[in-house]
C-alpha positions in Angstrom: 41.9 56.1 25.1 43.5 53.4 22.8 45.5 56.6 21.5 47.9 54.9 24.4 48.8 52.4 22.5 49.0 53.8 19.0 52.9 54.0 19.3 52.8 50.0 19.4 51.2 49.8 15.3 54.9 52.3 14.7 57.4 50.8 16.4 59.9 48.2 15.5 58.9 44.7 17.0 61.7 44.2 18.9 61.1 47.9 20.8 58.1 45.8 22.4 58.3 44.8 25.9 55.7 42.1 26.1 54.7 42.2 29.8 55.1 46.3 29.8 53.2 46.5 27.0 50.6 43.4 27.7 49.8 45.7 30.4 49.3 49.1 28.9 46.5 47.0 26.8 44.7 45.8 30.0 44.9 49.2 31.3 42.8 50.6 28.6 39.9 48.3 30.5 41.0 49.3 34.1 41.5 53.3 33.1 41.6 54.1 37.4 44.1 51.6 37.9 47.6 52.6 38.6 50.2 50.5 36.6 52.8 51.1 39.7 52.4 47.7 41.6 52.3 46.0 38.7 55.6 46.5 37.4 57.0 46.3 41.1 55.7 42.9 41.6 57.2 42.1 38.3 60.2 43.7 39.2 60.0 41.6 42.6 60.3 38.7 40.1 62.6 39.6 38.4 64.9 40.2 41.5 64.0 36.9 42.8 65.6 35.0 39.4 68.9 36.9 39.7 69.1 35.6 43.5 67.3 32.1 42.7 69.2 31.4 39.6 70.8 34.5 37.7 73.8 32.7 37.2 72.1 29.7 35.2 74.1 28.6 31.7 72.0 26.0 30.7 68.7 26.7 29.2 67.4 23.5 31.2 69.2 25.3 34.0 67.1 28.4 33.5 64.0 26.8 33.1 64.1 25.6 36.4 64.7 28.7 37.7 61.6 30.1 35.3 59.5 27.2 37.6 60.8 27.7 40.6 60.0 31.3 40.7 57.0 32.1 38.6 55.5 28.8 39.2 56.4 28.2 43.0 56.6 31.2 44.7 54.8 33.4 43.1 52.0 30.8 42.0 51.5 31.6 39.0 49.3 28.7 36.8 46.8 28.1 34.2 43.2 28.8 34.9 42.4 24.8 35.1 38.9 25.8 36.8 37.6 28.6 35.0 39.4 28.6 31.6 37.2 30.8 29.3 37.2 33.8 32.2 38.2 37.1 29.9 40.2 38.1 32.8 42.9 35.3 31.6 43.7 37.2 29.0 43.8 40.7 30.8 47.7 40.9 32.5 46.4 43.2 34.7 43.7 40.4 35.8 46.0 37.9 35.5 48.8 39.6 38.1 46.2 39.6 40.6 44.7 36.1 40.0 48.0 34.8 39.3 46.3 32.9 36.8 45.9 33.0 33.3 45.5 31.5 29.6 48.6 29.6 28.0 49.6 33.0 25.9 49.6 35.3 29.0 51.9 33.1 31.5 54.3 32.9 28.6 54.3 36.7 28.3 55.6 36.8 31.6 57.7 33.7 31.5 59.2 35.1 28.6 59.5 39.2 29.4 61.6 37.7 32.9 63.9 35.4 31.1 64.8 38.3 28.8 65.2 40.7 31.7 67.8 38.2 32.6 69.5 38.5 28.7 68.5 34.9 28.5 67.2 33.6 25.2 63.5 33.1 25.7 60.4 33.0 22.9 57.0 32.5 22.7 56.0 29.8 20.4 53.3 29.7 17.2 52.1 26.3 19.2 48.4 25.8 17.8 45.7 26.0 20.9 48.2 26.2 23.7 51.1 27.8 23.3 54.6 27.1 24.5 57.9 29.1 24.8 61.0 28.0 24.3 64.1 28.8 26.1 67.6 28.6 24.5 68.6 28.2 20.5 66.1 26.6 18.0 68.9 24.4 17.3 68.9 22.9 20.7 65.0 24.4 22.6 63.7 23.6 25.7 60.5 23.9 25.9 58.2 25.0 28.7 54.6 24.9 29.6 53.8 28.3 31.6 50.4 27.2 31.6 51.7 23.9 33.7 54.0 25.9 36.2 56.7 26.1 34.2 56.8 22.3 33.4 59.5 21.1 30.3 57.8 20.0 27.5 59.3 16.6 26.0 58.7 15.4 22.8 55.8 13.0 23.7 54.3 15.6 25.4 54.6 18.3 22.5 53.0 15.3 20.2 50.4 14.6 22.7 49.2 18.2 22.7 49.5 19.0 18.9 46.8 15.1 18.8 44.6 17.0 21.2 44.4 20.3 19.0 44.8 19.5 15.4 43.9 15.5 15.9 44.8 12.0 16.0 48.4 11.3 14.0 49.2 15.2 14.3 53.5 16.0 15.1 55.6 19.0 15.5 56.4 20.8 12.2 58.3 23.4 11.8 55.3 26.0 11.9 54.6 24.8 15.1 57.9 25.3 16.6 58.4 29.0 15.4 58.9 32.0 17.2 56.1 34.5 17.3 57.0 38.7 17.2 56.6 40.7 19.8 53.2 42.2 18.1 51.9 38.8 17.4 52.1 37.6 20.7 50.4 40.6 21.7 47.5 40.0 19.2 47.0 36.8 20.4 46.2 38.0 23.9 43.9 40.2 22.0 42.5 37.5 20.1 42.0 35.7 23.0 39.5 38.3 24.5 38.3 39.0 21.2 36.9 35.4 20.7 35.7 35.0 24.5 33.4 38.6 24.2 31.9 37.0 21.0 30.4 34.2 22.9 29.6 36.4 25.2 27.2 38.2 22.6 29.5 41.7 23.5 29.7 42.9 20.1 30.6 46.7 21.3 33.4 44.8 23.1 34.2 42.3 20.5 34.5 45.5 17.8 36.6 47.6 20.2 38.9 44.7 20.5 39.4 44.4 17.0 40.0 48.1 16.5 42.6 47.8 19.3 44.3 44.8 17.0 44.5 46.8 13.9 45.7 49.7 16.2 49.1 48.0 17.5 49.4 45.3 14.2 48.0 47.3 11.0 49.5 44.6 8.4 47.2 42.0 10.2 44.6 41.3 7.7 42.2 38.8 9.9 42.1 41.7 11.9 40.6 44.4 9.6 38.6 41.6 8.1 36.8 40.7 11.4 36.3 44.5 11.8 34.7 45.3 8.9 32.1 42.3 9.3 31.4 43.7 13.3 30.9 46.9 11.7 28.5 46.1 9.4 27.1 44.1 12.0 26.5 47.0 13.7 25.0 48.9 10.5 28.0 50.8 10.1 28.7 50.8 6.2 31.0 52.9 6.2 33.2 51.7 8.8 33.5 48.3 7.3 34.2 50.0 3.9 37.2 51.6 5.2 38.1 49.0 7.0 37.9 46.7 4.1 39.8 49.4 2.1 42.8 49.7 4.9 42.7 45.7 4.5 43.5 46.1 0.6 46.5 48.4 1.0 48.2 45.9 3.4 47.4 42.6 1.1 49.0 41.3 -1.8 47.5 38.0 -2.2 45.9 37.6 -5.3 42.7 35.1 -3.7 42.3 38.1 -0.6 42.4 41.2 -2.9 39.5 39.3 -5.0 37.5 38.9 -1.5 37.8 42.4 -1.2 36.8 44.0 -4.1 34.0 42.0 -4.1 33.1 42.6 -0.7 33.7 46.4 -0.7 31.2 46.5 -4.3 29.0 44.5 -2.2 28.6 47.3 0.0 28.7 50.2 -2.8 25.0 49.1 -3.6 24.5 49.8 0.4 25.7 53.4 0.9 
């Protein structure tokens, strides 16, 4: 099945659609599930920005449009009530909830505004993430999470205290644009992390493989999959994941936790 999204680990980043392709992941949990009135409802929302606000210049402008629509009509929110729910991070779930984790409203704040040819990205924002509409000279940015709220800079600073602690500010890092593909692992992660808690290991491990499938340079990825493999008593599994780890590394400190880790599990085989 994840042989549906193996085209994702080839293609180049900006040849990702993030809410087309947020949803060909969910579908590889909801296999009798027909993809069809998903992309007409987000087509439906799409249609309603062009009438709503197609014509917006300002990125201020367009964010209210963003609200307006996503937020107001179609009532899309963060899961306030039930945060930690794995269907937050599964669009598929999240389309019919119309609710959702920070990283999956911005998905589809973000995929509309760029249906639109307006500027729009989803931020590296540590916890909770953000997009930002317009240049990175002159952002707005806006909490999907919040209905589409605009983020000033008090509020950025409050939130970056409440994840990283007291005295924490905006940096650069914070403010940066994800890709396409690491947008898309984050939703992963997301699951990922929720499934462990869980004590899902089966689903915690296919989750991995799924990250390593559509991002193969993303060492945390192959990392996490070799220790669920050996977890699982697969030795060999986590040796060639820890093997497809070291061709995508160059950094020295990593390539030493490697080796060692993969002569670890010579003595095991």
């Amino acid at each position: 099945m994840e042989d549906a999204i193996a085209h994702l680990g080839l293609v180049d980043d900006e040849e990702i659609l993030l809410d087309a392709d947020a949803l060909k992941l969910a579908k590889l949990d909801h296999p009798d599930v027909s993809l069809a009135p998903y992309v007409d409802l987000l087509t439906d929302v799409t249609e309603r920005l062009v009438i709503v606000g197609g014509d917006a210049e300002s990125a201020a402008d367009r964010a209210a449009v963003l609200a307006q629509v996503l937020g107001g009509e179609f009532d899309f929110h963060g899961d306030t009530r039930t945060y930690d729910d794995a269907r937050n991070a599964d669009l598929i779930s999240v389309l019919d909830r119309r609710r959702g984790l920070p990283v999956s409203l911005a998905i589809l704040y973000v995929a509309a505004a760029r249906r639109l040819s307006w500027s729009a990205d989803v931020l590296n924002t540590p916890g909770h993430v953000l997009l930002r509409l317009g240049s990175a000279v002159e952002p707005v940015l806006v909490d999907a999470f919040a209905g589409g709220r605009i983020v000033e800079a008090p509020q950025l600073n409050e939130l970056l205290e409440r994840m990283l602690g007291r005295g924490a500010s905006a940096t650069s890092e914070h403010l940066a644009a994800m890709t396409n593909r690491a947008v898309l692992v984050r939703l992963l992660m997301n699951q990922a992390t929720r499934a462990e808690a869980a004590g899902e290991l089966d689903r915690t491990l296919t989750l991995y493989r799924r990250i390593t499938t559509i991002a193969p340079s993303h060492s945390h990825g192959w990392w996490e999959r070799a220790r669920l493999e050996l977890l699982r008593g697969d030795v060999r599994g986590a040796r060639s994941s820890l093997s497809a780890m070291l061709e995508m590394t160059r950094e020295p400190g990593l390539r030493t936790r490697i080796f060692a880790a993969l002569e670890a599990l010579s003595h095991r085989l």
